[in-house]
N, CA, C and O of each residue as an XYZ file, in Angstrom:
836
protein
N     -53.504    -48.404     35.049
C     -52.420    -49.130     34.428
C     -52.507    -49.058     32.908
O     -51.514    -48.943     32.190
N     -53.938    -49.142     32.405
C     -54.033    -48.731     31.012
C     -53.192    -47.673     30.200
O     -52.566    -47.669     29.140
N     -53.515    -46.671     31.331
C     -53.076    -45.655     30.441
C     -51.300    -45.263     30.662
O     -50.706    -44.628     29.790
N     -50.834    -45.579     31.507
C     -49.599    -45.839     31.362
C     -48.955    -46.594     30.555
O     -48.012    -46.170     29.887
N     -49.477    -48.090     30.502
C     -49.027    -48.586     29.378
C     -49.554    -48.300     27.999
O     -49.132    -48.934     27.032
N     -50.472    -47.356     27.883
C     -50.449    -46.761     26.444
C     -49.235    -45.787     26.047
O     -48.488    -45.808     25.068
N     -49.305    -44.892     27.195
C     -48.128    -44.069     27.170
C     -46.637    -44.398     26.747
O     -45.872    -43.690     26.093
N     -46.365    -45.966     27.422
C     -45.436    -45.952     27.353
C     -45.140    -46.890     25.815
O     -44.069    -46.903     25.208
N     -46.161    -47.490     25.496
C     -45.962    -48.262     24.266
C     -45.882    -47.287     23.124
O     -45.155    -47.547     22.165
N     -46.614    -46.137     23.173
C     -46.402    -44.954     22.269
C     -45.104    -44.551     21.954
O     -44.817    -44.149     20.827
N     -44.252    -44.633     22.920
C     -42.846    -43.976     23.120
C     -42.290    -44.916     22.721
O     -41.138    -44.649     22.379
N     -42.647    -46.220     22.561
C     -41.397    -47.298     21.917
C     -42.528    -47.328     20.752
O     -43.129    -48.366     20.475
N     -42.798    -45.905     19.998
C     -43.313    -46.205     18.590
C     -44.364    -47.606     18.167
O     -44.297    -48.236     17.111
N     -45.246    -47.845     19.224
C     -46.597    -48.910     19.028
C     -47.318    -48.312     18.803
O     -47.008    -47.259     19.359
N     -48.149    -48.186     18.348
C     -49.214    -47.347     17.758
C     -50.447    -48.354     18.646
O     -50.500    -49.566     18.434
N     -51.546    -47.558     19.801
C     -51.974    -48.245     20.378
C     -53.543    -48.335     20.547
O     -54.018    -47.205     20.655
N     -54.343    -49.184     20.593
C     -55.874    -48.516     21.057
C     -56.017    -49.547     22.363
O     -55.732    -50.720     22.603
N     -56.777    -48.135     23.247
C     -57.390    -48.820     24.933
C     -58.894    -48.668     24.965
O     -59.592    -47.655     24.997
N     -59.229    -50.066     24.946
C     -60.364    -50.226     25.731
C     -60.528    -50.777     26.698
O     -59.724    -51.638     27.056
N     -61.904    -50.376     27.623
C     -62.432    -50.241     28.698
C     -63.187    -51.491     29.013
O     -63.506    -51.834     30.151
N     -63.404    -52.036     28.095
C     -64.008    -53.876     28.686
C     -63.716    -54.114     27.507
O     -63.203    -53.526     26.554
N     -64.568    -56.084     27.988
C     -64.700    -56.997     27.141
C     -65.246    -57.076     25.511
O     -64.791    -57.520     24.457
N     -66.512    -56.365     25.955
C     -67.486    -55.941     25.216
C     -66.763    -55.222     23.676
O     -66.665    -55.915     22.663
N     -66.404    -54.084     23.706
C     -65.767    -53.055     23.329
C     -64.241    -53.814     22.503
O     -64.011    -53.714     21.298
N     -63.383    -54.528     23.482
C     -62.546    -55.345     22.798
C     -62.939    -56.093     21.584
O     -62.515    -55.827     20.460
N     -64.062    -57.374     21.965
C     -64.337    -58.078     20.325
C     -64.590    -57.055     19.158
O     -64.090    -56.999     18.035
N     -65.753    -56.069     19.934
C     -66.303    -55.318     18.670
C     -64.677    -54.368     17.849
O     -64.712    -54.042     16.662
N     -63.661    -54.131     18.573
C     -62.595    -53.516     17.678
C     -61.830    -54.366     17.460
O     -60.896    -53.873     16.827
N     -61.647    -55.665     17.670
C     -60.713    -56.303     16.935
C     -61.443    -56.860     15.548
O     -60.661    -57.471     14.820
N     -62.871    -56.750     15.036
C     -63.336    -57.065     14.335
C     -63.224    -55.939     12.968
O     -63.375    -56.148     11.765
N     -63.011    -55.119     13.460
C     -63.012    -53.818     12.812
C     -61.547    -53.612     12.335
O     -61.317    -53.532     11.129
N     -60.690    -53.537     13.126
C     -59.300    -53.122     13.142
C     -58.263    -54.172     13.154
O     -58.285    -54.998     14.067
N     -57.158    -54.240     12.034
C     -56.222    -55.469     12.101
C     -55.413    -54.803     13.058
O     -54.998    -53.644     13.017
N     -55.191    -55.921     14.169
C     -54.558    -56.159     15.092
C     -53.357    -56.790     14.876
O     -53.521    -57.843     14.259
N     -51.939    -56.491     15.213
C     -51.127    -57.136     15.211
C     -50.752    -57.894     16.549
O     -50.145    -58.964     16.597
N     -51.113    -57.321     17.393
C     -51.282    -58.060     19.174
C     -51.865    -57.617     19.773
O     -51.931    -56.403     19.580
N     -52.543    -58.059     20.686
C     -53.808    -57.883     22.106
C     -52.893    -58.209     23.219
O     -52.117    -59.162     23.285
N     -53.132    -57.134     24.212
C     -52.901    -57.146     25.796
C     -54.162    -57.366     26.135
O     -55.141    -56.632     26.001
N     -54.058    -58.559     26.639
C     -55.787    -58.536     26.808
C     -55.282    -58.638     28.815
O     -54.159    -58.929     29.227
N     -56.164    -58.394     29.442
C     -55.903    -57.923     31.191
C     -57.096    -59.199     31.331
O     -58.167    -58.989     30.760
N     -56.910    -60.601     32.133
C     -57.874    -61.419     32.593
C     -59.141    -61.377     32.606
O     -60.018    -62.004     32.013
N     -59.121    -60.045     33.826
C     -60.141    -59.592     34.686
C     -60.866    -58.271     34.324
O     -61.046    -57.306     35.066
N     -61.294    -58.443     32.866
C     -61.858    -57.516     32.200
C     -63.090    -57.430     32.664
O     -63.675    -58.489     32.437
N     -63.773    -56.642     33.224
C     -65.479    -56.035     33.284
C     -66.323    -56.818     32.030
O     -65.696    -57.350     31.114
N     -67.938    -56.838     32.087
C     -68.369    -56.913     30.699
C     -68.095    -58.249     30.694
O     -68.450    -58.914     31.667
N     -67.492    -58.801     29.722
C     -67.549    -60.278     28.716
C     -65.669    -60.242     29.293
O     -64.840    -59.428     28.886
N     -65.359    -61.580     30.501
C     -64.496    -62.087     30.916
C     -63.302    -61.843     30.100
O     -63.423    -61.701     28.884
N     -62.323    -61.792     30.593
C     -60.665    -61.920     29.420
C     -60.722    -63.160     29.178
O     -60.298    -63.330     28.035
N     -61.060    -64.247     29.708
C     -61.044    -65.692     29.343
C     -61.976    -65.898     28.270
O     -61.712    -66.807     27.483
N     -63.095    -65.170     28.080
C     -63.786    -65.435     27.441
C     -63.430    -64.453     25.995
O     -63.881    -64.689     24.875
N     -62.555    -63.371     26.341
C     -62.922    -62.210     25.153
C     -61.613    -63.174     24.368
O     -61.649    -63.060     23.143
N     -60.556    -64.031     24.865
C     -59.642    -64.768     24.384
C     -60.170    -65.843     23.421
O     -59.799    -65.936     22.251
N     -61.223    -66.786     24.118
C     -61.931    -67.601     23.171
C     -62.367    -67.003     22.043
O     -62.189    -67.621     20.994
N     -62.872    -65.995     22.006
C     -63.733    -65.812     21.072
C     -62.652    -65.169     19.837
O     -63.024    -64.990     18.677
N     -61.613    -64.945     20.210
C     -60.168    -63.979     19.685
C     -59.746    -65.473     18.850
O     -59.945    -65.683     17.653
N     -59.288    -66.162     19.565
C     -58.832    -67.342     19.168
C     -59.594    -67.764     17.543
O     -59.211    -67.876     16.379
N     -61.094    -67.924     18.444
C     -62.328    -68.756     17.141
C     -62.113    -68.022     15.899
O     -61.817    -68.501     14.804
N     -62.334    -66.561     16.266
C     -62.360    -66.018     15.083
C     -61.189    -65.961     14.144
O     -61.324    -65.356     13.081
N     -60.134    -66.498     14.426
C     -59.126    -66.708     13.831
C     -58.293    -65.575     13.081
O     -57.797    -65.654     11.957
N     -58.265    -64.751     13.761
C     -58.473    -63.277     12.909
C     -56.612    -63.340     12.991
O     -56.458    -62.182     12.601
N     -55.656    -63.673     13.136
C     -54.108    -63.732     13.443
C     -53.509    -63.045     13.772
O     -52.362    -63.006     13.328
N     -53.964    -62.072     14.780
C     -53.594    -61.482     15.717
C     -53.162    -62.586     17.403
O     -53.799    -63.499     17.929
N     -51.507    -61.768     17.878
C     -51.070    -62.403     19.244
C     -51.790    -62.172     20.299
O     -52.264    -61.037     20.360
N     -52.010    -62.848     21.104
C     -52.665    -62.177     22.551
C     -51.474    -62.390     23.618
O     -50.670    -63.323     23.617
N     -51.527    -61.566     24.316
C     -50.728    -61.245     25.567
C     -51.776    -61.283     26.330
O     -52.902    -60.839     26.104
N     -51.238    -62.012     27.552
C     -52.316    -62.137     28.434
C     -51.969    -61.935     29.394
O     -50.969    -62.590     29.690
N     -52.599    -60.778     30.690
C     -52.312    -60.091     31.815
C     -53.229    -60.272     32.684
O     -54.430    -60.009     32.627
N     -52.236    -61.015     33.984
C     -53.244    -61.475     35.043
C     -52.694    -61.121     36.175
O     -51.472    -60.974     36.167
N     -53.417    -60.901     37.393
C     -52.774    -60.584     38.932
C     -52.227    -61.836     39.239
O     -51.399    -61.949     40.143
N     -52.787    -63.213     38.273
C     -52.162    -64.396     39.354
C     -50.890    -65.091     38.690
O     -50.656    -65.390     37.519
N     -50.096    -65.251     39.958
C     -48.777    -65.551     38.915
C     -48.710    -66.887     39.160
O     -47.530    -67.235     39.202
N     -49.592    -67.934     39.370
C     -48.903    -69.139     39.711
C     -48.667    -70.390     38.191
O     -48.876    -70.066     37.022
N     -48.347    -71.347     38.509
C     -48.206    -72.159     37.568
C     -49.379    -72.572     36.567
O     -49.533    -72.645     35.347
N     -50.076    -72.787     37.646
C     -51.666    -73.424     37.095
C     -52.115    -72.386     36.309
O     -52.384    -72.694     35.148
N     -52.341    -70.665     36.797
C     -53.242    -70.199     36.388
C     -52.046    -69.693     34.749
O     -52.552    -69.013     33.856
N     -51.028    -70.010     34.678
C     -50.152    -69.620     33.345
C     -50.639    -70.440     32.554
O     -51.157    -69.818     31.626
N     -50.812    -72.211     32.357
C     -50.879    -72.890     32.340
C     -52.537    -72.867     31.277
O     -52.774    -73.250     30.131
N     -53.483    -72.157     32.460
C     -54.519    -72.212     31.794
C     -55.017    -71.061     30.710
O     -55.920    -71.125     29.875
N     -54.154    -70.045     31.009
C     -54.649    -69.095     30.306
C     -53.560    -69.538     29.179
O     -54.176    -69.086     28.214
N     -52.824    -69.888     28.825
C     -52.301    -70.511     27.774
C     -53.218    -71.154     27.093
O     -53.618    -70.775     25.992
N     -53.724    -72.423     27.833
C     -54.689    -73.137     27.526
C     -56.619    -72.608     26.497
O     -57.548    -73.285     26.057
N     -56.338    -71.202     26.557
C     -57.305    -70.669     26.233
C     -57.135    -70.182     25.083
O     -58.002    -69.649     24.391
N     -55.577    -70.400     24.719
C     -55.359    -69.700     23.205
C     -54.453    -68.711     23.360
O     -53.556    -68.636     22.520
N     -54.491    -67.942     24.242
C     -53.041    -66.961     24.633
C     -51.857    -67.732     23.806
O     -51.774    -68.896     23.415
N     -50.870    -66.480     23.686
C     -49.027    -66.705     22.648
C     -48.669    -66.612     24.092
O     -48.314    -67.675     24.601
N     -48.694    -65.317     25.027
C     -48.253    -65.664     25.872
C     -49.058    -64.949     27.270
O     -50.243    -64.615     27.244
N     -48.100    -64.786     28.547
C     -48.546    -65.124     29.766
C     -47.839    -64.170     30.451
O     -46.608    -64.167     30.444
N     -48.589    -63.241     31.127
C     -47.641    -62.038     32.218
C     -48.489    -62.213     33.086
O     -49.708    -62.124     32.938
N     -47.637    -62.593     34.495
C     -47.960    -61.469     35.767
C     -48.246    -60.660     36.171
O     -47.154    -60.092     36.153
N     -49.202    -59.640     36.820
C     -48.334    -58.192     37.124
C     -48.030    -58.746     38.867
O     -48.351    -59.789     39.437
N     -47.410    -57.739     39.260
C     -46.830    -57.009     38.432
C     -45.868    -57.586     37.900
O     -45.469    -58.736     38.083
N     -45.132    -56.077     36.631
C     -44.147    -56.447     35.629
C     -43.569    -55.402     35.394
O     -43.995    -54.277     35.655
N     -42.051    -55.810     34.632
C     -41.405    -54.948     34.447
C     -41.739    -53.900     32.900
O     -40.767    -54.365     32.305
N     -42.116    -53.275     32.254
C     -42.345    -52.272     31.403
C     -41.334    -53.471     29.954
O     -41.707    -54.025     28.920
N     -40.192    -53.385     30.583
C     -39.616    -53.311     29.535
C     -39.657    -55.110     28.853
O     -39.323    -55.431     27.712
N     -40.044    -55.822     29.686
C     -40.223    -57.149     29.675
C     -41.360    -56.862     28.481
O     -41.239    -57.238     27.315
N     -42.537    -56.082     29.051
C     -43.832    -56.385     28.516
C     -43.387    -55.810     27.022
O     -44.217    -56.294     26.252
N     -42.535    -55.067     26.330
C     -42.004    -54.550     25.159
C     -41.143    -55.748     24.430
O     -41.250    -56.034     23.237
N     -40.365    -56.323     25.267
C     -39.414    -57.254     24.780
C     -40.790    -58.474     24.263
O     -40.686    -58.869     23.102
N     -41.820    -58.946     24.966
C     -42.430    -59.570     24.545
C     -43.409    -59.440     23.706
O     -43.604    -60.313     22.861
N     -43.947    -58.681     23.764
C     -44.937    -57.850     22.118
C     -43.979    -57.866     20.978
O     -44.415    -57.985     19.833
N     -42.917    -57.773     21.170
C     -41.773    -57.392     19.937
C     -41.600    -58.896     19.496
O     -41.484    -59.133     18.294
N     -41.573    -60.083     20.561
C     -41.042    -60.975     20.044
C     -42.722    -61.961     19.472
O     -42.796    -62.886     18.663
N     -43.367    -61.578     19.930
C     -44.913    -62.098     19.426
C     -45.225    -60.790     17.911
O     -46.401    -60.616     17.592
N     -44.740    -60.445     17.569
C     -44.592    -59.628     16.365
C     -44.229    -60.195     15.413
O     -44.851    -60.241     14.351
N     -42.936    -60.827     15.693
C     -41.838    -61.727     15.102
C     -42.251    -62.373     14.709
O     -41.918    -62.568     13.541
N     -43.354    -63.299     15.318
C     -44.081    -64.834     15.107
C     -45.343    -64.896     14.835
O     -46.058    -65.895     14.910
N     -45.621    -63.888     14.532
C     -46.832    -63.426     13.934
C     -47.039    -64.452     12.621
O     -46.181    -65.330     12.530
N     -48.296    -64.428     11.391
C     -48.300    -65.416     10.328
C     -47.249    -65.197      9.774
O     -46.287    -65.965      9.751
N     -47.373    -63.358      8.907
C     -46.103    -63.201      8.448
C     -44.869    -63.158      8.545
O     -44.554    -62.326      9.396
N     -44.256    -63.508      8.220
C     -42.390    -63.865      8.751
C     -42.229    -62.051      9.302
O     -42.819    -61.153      8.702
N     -41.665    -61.893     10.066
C     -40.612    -60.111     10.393
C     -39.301    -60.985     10.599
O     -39.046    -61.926     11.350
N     -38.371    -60.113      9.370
C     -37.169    -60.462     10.319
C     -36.572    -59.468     10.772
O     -36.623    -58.342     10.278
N     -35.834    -59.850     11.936
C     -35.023    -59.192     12.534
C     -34.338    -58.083     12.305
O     -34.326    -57.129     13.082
N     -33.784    -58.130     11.332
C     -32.686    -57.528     10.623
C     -33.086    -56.308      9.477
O     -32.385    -56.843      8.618
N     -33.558    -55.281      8.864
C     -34.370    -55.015      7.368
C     -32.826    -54.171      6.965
O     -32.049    -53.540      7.681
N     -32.817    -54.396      5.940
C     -32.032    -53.942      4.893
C     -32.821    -53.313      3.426
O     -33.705    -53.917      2.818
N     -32.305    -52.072      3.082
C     -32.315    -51.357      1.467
C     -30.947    -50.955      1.631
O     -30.253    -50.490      2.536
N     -30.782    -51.361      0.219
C     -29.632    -50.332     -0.127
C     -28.537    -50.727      0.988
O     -28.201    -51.815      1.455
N     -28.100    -49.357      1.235
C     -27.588    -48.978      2.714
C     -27.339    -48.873      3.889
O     -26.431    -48.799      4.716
N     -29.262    -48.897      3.624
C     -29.883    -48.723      5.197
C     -30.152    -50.020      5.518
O     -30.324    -50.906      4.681
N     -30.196    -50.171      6.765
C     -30.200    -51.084      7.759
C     -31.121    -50.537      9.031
O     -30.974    -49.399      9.476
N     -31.931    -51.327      9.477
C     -32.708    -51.389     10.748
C     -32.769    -52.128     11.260
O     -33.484    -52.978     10.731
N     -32.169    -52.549     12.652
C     -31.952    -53.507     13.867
C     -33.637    -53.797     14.589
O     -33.745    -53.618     15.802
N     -34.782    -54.202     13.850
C     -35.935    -54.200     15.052
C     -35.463    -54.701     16.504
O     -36.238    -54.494     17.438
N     -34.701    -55.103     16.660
C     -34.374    -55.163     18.253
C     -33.943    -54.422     19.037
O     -34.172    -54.543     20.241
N     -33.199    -53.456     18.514
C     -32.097    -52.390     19.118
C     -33.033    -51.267     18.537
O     -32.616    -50.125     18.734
N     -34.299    -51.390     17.814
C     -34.899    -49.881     17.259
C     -33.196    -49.184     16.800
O     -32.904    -48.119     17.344
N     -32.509    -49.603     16.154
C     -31.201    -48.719     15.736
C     -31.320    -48.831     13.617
O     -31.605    -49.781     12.887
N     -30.931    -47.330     13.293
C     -31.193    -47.032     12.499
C     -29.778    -46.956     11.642
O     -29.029    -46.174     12.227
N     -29.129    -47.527     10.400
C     -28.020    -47.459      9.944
C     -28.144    -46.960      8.509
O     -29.100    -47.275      7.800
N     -26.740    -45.849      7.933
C     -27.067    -45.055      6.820
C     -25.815    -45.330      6.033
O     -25.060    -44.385      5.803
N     -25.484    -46.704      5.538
C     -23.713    -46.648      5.087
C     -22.534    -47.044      6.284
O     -21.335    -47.131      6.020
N     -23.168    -47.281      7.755
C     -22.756    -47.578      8.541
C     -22.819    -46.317      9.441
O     -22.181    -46.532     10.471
N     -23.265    -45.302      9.419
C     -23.486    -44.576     10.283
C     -25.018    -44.210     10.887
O     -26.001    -44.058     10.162
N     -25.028    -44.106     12.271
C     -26.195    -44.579     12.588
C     -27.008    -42.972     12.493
O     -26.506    -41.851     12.569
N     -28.409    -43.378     12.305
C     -29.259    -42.296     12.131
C     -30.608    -42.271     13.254
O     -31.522    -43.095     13.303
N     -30.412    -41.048     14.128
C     -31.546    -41.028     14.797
C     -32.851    -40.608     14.812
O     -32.977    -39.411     14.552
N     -34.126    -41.367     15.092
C     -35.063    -41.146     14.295
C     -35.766    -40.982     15.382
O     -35.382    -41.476     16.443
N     -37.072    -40.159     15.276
C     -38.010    -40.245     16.406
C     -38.915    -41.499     16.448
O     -38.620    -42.300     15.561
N     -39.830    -41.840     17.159
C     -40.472    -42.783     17.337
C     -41.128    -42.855     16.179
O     -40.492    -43.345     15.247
N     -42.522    -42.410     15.917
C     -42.776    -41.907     14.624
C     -42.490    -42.294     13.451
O     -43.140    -43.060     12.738
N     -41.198    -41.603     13.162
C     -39.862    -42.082     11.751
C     -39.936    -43.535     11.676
O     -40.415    -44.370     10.909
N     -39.305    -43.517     12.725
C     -39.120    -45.956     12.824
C     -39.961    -45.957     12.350
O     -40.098    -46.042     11.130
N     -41.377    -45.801     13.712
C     -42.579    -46.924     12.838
C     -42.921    -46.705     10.754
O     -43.331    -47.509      9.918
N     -42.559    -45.469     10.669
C     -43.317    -45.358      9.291
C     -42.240    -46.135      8.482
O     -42.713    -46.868      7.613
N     -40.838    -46.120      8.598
C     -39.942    -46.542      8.008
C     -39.774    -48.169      7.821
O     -39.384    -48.852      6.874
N     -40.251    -48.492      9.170
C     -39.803    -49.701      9.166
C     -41.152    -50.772      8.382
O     -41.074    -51.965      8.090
N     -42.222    -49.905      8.222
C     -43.395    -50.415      7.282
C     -42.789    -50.284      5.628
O     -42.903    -51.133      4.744
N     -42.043    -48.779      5.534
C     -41.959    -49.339      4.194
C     -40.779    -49.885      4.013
O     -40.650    -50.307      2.864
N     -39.941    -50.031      4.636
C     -38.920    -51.412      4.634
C     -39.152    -52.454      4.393
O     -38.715    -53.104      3.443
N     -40.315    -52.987      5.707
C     -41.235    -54.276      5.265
C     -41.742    -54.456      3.980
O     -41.671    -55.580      3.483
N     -42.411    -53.226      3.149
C     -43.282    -53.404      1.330
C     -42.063    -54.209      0.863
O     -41.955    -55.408      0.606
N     -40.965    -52.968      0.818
C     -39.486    -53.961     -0.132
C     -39.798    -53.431     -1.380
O     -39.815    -54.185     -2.353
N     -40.114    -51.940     -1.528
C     -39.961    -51.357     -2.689
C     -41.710    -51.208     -2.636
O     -41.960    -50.060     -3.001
N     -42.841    -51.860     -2.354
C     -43.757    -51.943     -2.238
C     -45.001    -50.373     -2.077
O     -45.121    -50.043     -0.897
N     -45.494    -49.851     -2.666
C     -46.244    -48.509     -2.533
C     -47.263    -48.774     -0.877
O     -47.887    -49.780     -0.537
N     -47.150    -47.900     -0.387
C     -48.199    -48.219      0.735
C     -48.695    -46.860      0.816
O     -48.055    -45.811      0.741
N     -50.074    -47.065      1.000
C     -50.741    -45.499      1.238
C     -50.831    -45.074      2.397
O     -50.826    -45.924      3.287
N     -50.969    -43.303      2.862
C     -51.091    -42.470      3.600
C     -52.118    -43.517      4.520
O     -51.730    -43.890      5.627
N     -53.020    -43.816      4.154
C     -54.093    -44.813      4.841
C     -53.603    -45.519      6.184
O     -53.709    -45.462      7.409
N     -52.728    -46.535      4.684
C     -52.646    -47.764      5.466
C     -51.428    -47.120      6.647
O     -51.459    -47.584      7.787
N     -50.465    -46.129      6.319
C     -49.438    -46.188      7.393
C     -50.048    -45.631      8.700
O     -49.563    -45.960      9.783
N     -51.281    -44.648      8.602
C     -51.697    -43.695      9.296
C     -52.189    -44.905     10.447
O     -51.826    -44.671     11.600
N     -53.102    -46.364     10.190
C     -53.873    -47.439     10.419
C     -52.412    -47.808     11.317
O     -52.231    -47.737     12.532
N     -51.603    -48.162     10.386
C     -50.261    -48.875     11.057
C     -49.463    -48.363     12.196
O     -49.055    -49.172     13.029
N     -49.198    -47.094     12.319
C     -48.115    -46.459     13.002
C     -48.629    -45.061     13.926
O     -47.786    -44.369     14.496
N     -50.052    -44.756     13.993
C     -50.664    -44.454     14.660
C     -52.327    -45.087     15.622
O     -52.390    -46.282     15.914
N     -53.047    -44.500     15.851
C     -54.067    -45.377     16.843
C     -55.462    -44.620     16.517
O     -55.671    -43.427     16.297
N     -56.253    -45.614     16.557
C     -57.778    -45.440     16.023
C     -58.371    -44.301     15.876
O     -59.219    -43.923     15.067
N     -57.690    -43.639     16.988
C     -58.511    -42.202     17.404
C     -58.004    -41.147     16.843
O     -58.561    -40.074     17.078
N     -56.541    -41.178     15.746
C     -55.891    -40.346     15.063
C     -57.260    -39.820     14.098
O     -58.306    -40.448     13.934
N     -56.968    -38.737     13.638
C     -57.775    -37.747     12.674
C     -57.918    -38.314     11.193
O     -57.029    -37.714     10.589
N     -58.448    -39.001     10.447
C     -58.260    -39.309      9.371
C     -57.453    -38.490      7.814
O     -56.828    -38.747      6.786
N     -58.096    -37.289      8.682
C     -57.612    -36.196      7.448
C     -56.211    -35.298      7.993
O     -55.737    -34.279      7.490
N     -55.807    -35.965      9.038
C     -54.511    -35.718      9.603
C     -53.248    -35.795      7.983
O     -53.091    -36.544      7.018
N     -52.624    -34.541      8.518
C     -51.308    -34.758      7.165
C     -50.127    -35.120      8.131
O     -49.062    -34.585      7.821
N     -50.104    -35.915      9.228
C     -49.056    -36.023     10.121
C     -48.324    -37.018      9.422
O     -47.162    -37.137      9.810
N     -48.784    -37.979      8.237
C     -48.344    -38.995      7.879
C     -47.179    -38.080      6.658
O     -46.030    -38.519      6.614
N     -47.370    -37.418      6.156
C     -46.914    -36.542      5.442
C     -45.781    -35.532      5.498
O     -44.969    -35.270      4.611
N     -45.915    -34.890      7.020
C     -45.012    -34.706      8.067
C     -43.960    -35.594      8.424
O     -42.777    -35.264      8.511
N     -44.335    -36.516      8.589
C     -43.271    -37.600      9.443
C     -42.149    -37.864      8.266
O     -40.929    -37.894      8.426
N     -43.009    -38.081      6.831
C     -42.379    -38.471      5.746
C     -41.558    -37.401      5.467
O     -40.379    -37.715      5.308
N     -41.780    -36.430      5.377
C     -40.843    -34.938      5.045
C     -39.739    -35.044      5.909
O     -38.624    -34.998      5.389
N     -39.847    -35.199      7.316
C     -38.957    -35.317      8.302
C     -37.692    -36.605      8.303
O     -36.512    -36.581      8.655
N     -38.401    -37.487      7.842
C     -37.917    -38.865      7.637
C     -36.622    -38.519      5.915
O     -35.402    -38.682      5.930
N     -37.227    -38.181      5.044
C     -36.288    -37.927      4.221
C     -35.363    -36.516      4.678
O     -34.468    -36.349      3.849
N     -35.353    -35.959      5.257
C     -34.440    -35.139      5.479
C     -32.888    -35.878      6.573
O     -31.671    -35.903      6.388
N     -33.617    -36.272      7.452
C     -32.924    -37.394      7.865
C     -32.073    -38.386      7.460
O     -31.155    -38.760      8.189
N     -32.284    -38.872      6.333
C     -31.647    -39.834      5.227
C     -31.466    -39.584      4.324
O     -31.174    -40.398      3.448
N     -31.600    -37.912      4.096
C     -30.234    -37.396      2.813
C     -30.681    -37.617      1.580
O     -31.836    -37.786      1.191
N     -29.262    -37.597      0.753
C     -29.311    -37.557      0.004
C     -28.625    -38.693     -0.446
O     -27.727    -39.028      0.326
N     -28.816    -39.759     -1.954
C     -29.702    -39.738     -2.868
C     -31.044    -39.921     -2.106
O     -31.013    -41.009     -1.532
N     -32.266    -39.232     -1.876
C     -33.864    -39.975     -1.892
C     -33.889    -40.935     -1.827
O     -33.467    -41.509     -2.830
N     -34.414    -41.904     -0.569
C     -34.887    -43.320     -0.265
C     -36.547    -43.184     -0.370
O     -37.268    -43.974     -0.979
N     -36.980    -42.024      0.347
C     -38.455    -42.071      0.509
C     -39.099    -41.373     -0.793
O     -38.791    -40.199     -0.993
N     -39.932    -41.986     -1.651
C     -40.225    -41.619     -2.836
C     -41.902    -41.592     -2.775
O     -42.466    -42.281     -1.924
N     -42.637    -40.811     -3.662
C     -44.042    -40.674     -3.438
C     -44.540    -41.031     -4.742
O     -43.917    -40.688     -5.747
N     -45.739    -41.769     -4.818
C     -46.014    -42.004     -5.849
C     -47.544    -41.420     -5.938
O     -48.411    -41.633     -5.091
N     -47.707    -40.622     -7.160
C     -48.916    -39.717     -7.119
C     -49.926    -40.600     -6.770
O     -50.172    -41.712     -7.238
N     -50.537    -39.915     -5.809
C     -52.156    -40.669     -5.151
C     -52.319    -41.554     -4.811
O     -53.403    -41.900     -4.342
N     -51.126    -42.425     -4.923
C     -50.751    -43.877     -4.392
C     -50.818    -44.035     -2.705
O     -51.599    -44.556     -1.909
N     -49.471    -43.240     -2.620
C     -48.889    -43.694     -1.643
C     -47.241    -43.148     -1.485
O     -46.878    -42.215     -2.202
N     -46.428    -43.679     -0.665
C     -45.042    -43.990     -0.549
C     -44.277    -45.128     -0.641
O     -44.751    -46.226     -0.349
N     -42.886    -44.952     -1.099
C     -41.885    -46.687     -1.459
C     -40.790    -46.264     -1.152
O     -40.413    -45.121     -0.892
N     -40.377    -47.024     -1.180
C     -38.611    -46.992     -0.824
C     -37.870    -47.391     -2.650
O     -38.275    -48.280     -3.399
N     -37.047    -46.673     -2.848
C     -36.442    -46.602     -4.111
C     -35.069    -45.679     -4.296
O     -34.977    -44.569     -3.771
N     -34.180    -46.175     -4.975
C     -32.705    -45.477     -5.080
C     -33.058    -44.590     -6.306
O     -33.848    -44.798     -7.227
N     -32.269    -43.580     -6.054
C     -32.430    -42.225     -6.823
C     -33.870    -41.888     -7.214
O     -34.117    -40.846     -7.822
């Protein structure tokens, strides 16, 4: 089930890391900012109930999603009770489990809104729909995620680093130029005047002309 739902969170542009127990979980959320945890109950190693406590303590502000075989009241109830945002069944529907990571995104410390606007452009995070002057622009998975980070700066420089951290997954190549790629691809896409601008050794921003 892991690896399906890596698969498929990839394709709605999540940038994802899977591990194999409990164990392995604390030690990378300590390492790596997390914007949400699927954490699965019945983890091997160090309990999901327990890898939750310790998620919680550390206060690190990352969401947990919490995935259990049992669907009843009580056991929602308690795994709430443990610090979980929220509470799945399986089974489940795919697209549920997307609608709800998206909306534990939302409510994350930092505000996301809904809506991002430059200029022109417009991005629906709900509809993943991309707008250029009112005409819509299609982007690969990829594009979004990098775009919709530097949407979020708001003119803001962000480096090759941090997007590579953001919009891809642990195990990406560090010295990968895919971030670089995407960006080439991404301004061709959105024309002309230049939205995506580079700033020597910096990074990338969003900026008119």
């Amino acid at each position: 089930m892991a690896r399906v739902l890596e698969i498929g969170l990839r394709r709605e542009a999540i940038a994802v890391d899977v591990v194999p127990d409990g164990t392995t979980a604390l030690e990378r959320v300590t390492v790596y900012d997390y914007d949400a945890v699927v954490l699965d109950r019945d983890l091997p190693g160090v309990h999901g109930d327990e890898v939750c406590r310790r998620i919680v303590a550390m206060d690190l502000g990352c969401r947990i999603l919490m995935l259990t075989a049992a669907g009843r009241l009580g056991d929602k109830v308690e795994g709430l009770g443990l610090g979980a945002d929220d509470y799945l069944a399986k089974p489940f529907d795919f697209p549920e489990l997307v609608a709800r990571l998206r909306a534990l995104y939302r409510r994350s410390p930092m505000t996301h809104a809904p809506t991002l606007t430059f200029a022109d452009l417009r991005l629906d995070t709900h509809r993943r729909r991309v707008t250029l002057a009112g005409a819509e622009v299609r982007l690969a998975p990829k594009e979004l995620a990098v775009l919709e980070l530097l949407m979020r700066a708001d003119g803001g420089v962000l480096s090759a680093e941090y997007l590579l951290d953001k919009a891809w997954d642990a195990h990406t190549d560090p010295f990968t130029n895919a971030v670089r790629l995407v960006v080439h691809t991404l301004r061709k896409k959105l024309g002309d005047p230049q939205l995506v601008h580079t700033s020597i050794s910096a990074g990338y921003y969003l900026g008119i002309g």
